[in-house]
N, C-alpha and C positions, 0 to 999 in steps of 0.2 A: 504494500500500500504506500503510494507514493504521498509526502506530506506538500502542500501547498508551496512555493516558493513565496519569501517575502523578501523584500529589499528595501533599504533606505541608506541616506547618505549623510557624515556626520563631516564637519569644517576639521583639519587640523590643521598645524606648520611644521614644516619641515624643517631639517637641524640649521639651516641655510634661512631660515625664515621665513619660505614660500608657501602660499596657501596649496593647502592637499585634499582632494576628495576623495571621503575613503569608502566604498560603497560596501556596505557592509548585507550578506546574504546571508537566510536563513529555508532550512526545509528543505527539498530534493530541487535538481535544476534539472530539468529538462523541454520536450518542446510546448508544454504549457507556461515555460517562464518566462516567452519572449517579450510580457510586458515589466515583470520584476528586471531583468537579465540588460536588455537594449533599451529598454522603455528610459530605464532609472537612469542610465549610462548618455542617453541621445535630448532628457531630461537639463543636464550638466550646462550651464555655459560656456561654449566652447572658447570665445574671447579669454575667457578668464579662468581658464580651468586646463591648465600644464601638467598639474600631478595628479595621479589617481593612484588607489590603491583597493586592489577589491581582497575583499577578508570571506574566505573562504570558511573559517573555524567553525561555524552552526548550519554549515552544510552537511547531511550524510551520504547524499549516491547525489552522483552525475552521470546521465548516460550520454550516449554519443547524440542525440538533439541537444542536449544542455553544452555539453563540447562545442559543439558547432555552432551556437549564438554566443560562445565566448570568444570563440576565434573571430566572430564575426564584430564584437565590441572593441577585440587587439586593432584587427583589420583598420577598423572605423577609427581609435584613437591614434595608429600612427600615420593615417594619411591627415590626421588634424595636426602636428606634428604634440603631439601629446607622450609623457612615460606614463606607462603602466606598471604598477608591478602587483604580485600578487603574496598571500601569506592565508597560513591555515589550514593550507591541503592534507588532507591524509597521505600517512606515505606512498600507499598504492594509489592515489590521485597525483601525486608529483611523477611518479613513472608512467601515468597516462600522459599526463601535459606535457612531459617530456617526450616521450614517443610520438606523439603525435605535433609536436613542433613550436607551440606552445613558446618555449624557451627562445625563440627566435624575437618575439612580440612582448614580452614579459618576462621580470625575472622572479622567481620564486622562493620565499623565502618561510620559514619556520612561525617568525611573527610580527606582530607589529613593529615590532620594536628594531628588528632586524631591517626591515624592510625599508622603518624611517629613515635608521642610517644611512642605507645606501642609496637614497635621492641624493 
């Protein structure tokens, strides 16, 4: 039983003092998340929205729909010239994102905290 996806987005700064959008996910991703997923993401001010950071941590399954609206958010923020990076995956979710290229659009990290540092 797949649980609802939720999304919302909370204001930080980064160690450099730059505003960060951290789009925080909860619940399963997949192809009914295209409004939690792209909605929250395409939602963003793109003028003014450089960093993002999507927090993985209260997610449990992504399948490959859900995969494929996040490649499709990577897609979208580096033709904005936007960083992404991500934290929170389980570890058999970082060998998917890996595998499937993920790592080229994003970089992935353990947690927030990690992640802030390396903006």
């Amino acid at each position: 039983m797949q649980s609802e996806t939720k999304s919302h987005v909370e204001q930080a700064s980064s160690p450099a003092g730059q505003p960060v959008s951290v789009i925080r996910f909860e619940g399963d991703i997949s192809s009914t998340s295209k409004e939690a997923v792209l909605g929250t993401y395409q939602g963003l001010p793109k003028a003014t929205t450089k960093l993002i950071l999507l927090d993985f941590t209260k997610v449990d399954y992504i399948n490959s729909s859900g995969i494929a609206l996040v490649i499709q958010l990577l897609i979208e923020a580096k033709a904005s010239g936007q960083k992404v990076l991500a934290f929170g995956l389980s570890p058999h979710f970082v060998k998917v994102f890996t595998m499937v290229g993920i790592t080229k659009y994003a970089g992935l990290f353990p947690n927030q905290a990690e992640a802030m540092a390396a903006l």
